[in-house]
N, C-alpha and C positions, 0 to 999 in steps of 0.2 A: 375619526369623527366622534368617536365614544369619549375620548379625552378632551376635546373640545366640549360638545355638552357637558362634561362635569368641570369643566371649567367654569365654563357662563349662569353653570347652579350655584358654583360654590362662590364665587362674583357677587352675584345676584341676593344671594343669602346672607353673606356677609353686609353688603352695601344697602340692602331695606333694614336688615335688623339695626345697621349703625343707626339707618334714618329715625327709626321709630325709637328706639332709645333716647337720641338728639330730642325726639318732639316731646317724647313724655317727661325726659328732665325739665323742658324751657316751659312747658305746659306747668308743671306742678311749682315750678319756682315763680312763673307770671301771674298764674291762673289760680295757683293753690287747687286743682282739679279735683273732682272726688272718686271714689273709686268705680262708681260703675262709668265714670267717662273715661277711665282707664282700662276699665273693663273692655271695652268698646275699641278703645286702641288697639289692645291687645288682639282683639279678634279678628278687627281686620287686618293685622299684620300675620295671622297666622292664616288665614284667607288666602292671598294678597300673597304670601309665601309658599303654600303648598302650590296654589295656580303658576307662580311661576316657576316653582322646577321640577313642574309635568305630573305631579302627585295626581291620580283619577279615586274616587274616594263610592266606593260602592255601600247604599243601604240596603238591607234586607230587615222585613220586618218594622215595626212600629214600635217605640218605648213604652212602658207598663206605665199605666196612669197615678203608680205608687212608687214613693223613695226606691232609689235602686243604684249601688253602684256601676260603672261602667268599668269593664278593664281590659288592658291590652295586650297582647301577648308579645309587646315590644322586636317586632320582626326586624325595625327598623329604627332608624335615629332620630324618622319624622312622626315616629308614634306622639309624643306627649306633643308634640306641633297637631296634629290633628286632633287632641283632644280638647286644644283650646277652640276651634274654628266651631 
């Protein structure tokens, strides 16, 4: 069963990122798109991607109302995935 789900992630991962790649080249050669509508792509594909292969994303705490990095301790390969969402 375990090799089955990481099959259907690794699928799934592969064939949305093709997707959105596909949309943001024909978008920016159609559209000439600007960057926060890319912005916006990007987001929800990393959305879009963590929800589909089972990522649960816990917040604690509230962000400081001033400049502040954010940094991860890269446990995972879906670390900078989640940083874009």
């Amino acid at each position: 069963m375990k090799s089955l789900r990481l099959a259907w992630r690794l699928i799934f991962f592969l064939c949305y990122t093709t997707y959105i790649v596909t949309e943001i080249r024909l978008k920016k050669a159609l559209l000439n798109i600007d960057l926060r509508s890319a912005m916006r792509v990007r987001r929800r594909w990393a959305r879009t991607l963590l929800h589909g292969v089972g990522v649960r994303i816990a917040e604690t705490g509230t962000p400081p109302d001033f400049p502040c990095i954010i940094v991860s301790n890269h446990r995972s390969y879906l670390d900078p995935i989640l940083l874009l969402r």
